[in-house]
Residue frames relative to the residue before (quaternion, step in Angstrom):
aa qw qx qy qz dx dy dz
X 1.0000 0.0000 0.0000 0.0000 0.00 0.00 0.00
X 0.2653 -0.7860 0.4897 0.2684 3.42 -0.51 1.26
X 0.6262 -0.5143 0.3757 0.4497 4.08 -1.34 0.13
X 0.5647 0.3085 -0.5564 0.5257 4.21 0.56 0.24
X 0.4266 0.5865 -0.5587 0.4024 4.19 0.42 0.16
X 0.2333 -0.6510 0.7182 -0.0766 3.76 -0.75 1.72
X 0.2917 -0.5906 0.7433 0.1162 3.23 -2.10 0.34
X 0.1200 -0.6669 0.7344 -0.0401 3.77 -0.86 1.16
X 0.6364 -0.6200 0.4552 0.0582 3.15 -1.89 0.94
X 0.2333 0.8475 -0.4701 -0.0795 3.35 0.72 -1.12
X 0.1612 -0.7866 0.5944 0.0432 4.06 -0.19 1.29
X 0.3383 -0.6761 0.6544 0.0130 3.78 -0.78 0.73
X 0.4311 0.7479 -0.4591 0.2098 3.30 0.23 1.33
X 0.5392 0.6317 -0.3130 0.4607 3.70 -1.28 0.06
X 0.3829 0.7009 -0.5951 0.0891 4.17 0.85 -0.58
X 0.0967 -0.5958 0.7973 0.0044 3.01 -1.85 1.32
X 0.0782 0.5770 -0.8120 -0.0409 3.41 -1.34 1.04
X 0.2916 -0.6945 0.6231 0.2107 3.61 -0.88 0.44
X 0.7670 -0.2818 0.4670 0.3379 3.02 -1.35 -1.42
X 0.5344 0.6060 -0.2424 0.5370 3.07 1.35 -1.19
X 0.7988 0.3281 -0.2400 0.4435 3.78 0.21 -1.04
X 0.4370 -0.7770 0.4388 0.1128 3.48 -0.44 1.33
X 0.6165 -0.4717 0.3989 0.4883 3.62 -0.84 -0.20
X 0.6686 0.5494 -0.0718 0.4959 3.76 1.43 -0.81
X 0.5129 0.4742 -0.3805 0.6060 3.43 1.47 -0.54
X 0.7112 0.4783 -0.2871 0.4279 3.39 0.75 -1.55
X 0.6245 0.5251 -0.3762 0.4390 3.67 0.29 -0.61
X 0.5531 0.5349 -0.3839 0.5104 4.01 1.34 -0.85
X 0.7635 0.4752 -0.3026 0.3158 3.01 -0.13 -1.95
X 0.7131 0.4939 -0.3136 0.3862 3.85 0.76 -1.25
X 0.5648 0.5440 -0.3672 0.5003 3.60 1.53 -0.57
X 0.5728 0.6772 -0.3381 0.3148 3.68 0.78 -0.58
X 0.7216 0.5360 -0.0540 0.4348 2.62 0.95 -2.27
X 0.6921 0.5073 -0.3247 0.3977 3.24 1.33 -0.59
X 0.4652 0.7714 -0.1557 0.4053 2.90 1.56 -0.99
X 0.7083 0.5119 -0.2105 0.4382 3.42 1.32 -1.45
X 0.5312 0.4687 -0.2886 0.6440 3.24 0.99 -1.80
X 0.7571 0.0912 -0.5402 0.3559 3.84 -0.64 0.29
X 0.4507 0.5740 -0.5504 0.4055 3.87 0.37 0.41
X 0.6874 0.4175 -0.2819 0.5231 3.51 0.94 -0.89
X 0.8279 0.2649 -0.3494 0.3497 3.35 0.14 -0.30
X 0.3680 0.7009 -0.3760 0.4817 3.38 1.29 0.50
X 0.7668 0.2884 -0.1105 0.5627 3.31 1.17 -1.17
X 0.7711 -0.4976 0.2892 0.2725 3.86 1.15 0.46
X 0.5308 0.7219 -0.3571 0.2637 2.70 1.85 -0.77
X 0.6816 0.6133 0.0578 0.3949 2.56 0.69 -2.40
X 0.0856 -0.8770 0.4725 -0.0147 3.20 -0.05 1.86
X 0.7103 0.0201 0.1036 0.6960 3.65 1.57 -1.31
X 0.2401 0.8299 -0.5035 0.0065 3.24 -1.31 0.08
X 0.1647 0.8544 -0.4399 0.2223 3.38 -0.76 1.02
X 0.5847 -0.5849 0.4669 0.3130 3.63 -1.17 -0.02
X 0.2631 -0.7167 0.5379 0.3574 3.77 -0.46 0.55
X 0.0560 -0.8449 0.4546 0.2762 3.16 -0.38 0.25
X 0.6630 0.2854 -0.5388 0.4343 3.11 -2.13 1.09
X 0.7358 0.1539 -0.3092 0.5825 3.51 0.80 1.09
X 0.6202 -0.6666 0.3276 0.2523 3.42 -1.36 0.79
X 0.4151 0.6832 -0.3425 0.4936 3.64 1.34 0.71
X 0.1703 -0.7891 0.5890 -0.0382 2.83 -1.73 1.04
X 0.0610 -0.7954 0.5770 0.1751 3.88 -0.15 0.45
X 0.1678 -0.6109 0.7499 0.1906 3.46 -1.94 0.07
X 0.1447 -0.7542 0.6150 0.1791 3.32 -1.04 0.23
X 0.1827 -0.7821 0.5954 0.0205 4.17 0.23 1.44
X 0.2262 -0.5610 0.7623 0.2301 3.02 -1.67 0.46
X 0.1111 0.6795 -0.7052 0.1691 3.68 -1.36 1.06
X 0.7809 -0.5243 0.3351 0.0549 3.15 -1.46 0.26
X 0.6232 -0.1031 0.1585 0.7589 2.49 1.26 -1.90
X 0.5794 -0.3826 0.4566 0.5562 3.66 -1.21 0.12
X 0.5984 0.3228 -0.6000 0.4217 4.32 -0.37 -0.79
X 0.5862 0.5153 -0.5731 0.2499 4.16 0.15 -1.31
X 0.8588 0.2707 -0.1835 0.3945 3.71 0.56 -1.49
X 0.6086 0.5206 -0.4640 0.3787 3.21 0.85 0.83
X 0.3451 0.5786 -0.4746 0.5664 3.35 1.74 -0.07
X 0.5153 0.6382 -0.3714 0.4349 3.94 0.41 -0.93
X 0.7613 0.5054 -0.1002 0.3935 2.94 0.11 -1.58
X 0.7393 0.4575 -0.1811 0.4597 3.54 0.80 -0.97
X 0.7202 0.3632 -0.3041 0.5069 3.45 0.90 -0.60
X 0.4657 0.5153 -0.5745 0.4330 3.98 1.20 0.47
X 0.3759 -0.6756 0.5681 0.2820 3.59 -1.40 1.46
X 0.5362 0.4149 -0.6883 0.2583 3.92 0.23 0.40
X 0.5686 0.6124 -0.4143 0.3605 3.85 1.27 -0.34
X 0.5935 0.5786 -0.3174 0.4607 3.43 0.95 -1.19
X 0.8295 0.3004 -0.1673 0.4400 3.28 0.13 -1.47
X 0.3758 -0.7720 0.4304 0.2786 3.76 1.41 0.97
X 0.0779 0.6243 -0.7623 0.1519 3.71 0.05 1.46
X 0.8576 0.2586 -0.0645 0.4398 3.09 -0.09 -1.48
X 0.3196 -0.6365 0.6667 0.2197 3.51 -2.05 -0.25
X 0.0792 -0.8588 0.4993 0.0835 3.25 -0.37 0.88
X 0.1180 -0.7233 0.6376 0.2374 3.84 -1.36 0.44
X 0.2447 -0.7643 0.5798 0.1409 3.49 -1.01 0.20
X 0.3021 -0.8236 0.4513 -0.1637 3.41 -1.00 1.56
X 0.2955 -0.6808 0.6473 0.1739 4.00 0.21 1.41
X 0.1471 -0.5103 0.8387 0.1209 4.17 -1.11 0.84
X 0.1505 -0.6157 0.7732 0.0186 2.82 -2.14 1.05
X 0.2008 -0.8359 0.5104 0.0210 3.22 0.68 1.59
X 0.0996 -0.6533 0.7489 -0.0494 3.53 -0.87 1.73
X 0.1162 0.6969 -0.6522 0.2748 3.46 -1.34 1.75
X 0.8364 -0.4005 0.1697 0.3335 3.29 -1.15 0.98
X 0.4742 0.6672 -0.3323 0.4686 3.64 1.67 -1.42
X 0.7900 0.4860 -0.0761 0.3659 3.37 0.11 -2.26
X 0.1479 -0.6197 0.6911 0.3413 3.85 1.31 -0.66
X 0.6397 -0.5605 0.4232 0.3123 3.71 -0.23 1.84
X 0.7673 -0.4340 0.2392 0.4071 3.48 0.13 0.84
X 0.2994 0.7755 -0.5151 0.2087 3.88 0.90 0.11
């Protein structure tokens, strides 16, 4: 990862499964999604990721450039397409030992 390479949040919020989305749609859509996050982390993107738990949310944490890089990201995941979730996206001002933690 080169030093203009940023870290973006990406919160997973809002889940809608209606009616429409069967036990079998759901069982696809979660195989996809998994599917993606390993495309992303294959390619570097994909820095963290997970479920918060005790609420119906999920975060990634992408390396991208700019916020459009990890929101392109973001768009091509089918829980986005297939509007399960809402998603916000977050610039990390990573404070670390380099930065004197942001002092």
């Amino acid at each position: 990862m080169n030093e203009q390479t940023k870290k973006f949040l990406i919160i997973y919020q809002d889940m809608r499964f209606d009616e429409s989305f069967t036990p079998e749609r759901i069982q696809e859509l979660v195989k996809s999604h998994v599917d993606n996050a390993r495309n992303l982390d294959s390619k570097g993107v994909l820095f963290l990721c997970g479920l918060l738990k005790g609420h119906e949310k999920g975060m990634f944490i992408l390396n991208a450039k700019t916020y459009e890089e990890a929101e392109s990201y973001v768009l091509k995941d089918p829980f986005i397409i297939n509007k399960v979730y809402n998603y916000v996206i977050y610039e990390i001002k990573e404070a670390n030992a380099d930065n004197n933690y942001l002092l």
